[in-house]
C-alpha positions in Angstrom: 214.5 38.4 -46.5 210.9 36.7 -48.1 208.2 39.1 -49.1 204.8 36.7 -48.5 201.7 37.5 -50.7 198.6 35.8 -50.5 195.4 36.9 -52.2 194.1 34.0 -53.1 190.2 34.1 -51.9 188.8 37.2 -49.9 191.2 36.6 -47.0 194.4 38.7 -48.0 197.8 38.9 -46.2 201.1 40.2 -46.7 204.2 39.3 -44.7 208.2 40.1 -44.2 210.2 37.4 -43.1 214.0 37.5 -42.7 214.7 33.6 -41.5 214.2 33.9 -38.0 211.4 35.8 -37.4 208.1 37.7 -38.9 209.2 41.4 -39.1 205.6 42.9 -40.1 202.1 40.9 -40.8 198.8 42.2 -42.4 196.0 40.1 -42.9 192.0 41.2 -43.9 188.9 39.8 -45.5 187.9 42.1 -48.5 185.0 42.6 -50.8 186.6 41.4 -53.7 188.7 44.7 -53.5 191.9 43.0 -54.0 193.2 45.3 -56.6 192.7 48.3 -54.5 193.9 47.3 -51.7 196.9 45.2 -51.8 199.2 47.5 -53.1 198.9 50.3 -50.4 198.9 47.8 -47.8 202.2 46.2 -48.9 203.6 49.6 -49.6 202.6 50.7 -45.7 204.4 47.5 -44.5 207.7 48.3 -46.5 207.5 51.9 -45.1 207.2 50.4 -41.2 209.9 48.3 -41.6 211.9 50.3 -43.5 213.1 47.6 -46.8 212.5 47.9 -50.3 211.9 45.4 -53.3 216.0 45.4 -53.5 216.3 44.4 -50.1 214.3 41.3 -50.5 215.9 37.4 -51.9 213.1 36.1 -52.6 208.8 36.8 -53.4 206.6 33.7 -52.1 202.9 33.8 -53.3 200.0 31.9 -52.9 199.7 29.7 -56.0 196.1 28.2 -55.5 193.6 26.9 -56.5 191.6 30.2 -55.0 189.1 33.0 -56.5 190.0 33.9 -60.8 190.7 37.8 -60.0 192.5 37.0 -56.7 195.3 34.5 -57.7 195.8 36.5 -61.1 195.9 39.8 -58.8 198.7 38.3 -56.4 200.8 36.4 -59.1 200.6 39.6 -61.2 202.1 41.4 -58.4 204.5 39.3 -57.3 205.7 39.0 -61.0 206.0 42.3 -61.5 208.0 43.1 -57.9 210.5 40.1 -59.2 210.9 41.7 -62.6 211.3 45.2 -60.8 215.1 45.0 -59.6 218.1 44.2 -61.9 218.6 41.1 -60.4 214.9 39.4 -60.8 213.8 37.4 -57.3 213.3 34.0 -57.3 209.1 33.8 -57.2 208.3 30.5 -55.3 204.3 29.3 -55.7 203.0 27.8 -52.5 199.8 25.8 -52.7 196.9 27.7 -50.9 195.6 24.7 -48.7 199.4 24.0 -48.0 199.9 27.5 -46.0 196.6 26.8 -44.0 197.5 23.0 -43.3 201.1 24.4 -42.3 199.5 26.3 -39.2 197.5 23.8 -37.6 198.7 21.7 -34.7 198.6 17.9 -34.4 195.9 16.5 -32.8 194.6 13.7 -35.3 196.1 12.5 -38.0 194.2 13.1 -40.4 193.3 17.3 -42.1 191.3 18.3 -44.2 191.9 22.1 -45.6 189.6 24.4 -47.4 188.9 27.6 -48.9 185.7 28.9 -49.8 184.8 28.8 -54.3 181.9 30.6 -54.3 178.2 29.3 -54.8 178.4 27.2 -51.4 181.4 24.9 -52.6 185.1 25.1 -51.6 188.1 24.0 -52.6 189.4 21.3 -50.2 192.7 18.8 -49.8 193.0 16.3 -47.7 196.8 15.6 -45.5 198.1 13.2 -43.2 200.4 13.9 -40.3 204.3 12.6 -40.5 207.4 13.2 -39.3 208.2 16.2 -41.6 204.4 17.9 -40.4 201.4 17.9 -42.3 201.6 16.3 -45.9 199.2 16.1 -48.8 197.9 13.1 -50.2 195.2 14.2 -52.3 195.1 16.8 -55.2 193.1 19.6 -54.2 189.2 19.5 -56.1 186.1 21.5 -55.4 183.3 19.7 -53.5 180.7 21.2 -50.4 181.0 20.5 -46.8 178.2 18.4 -47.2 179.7 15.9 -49.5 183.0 16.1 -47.4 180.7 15.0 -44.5 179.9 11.8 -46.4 183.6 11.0 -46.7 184.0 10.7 -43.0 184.8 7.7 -41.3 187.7 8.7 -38.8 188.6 11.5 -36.9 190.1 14.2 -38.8 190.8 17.9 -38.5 189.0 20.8 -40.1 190.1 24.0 -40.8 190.3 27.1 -43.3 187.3 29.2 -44.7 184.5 27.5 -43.4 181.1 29.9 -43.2 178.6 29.1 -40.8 176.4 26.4 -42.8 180.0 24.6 -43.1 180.8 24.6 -39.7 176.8 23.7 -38.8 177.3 20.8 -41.5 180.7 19.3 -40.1 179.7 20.0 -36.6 176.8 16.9 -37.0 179.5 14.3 -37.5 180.3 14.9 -33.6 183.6 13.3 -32.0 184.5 12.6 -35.8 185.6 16.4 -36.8 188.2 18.2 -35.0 187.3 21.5 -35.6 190.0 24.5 -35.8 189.1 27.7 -33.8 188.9 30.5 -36.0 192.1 32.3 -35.2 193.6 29.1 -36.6 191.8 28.8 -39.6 192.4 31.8 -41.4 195.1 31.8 -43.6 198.4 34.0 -42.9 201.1 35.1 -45.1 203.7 34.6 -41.8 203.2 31.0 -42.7 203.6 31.1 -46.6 207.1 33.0 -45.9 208.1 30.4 -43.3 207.1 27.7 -46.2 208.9 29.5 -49.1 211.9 29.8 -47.1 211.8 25.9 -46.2 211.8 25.7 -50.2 214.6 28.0 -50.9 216.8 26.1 -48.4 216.4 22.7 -50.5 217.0 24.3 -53.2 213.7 25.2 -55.2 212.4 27.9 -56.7 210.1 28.9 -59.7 211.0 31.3 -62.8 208.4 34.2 -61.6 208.6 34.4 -66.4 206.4 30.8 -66.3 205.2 30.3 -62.8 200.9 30.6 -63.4 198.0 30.2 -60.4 196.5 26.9 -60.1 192.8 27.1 -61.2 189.8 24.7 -61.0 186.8 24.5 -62.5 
């Protein structure tokens, strides 16, 4: 059983997975509320499905890069809900432009993943697809749609927080952008769990004592 939390940027989600299937799901956009609201909403999804902190093997979180307060606010609280039970849970980081690559489906083969980092930039990471699914091959920086737009020479896919003057921007380079609808693009904690438990399986895992959110400036 993997307890998914993902408050990485203003689009929060929390999900319970037991291997084979996605037993409760919440995801939101808040006002940079996270504090107040993640909490309650976990503890209303433990209450519907009926598990506690003891029943879980494992906490996944998103690990960045994402807003300061978020990603300190999620790792916090997965820490803490490791530390909770006698037997701390393995705390396994998933990047945040991973979980968003991880939903989309294969129509190019080329991604490009982002999150929004305030001031009109976002965070973005580029991935190729493979036999194994979608795979990174460039550390994630913080850039603007704009300049993104100037890096593009062959189709490739788009997806993740993209506001309006993003979507305006990538929409000029025509036949080159593949762009996600927006139920794809958000970002769900269903598919961090489903990544974490991938991770478990071969056999990684981070010490929840020294795991810490990936920031950039």
């Amino acid at each position: 059983m993997i307890l998914a939390l993902d408050s990485a940027t203003r689009v929060v989600s929390i999900a319970v997975y037991d291997g084979e299937q996605i037993l409760a799901e919440s995801t939101w956009q808040t006002t940079n509320h996270h504090t107040v609201e993640l909490t309650p909403v976990l503890s209303t999804i433990l209450n519907r499905v009926g598990l506690s902190i003891g029943d879980f093997h494992a906490v996944g979180v998103a690990l960045g890069p994402g807003s300061y307060t978020g990603l300190r606010i999620g790792m916090s609280l997965a820490k803490g809900l490791s530390l909770s039970v006698s037997n701390p849970l393995p705390v396994v980081g998933i990047p945040t432009l991973d979980i968003v690559a991880s939903a989309q489906p294969h129509l190019v083969d080329k991604l490009c993943a982002v999150a929004q980092a305030g001031r009109g930039r976002v965070n973005a990471g580029f991935y190729i697809w493979t036999a194994q699914g979608w795979q990174a091959v460039s550390r994630p920086y913080i850039t603007t749609c704009a300049e993104i737009a100037e890096t593009i020479y062959e189709p490739t896919q788009f997806t993740g927080e993209l506001d309006r003057e993003g979507l305006e921007t990538l929409g000029r380079l025509g036949k080159q952008a593949v762009i996600a609808p927006p139920e794809q693009r958000i970002r769900r904690a269903g598919y961090l769990a489903a990544l974490v438990h991938r991770r478990l399986h071969d056999g990684e895992q981070h010490n929840a004592a020294s795991l810490s959110p990936l920031y950039l400036n």
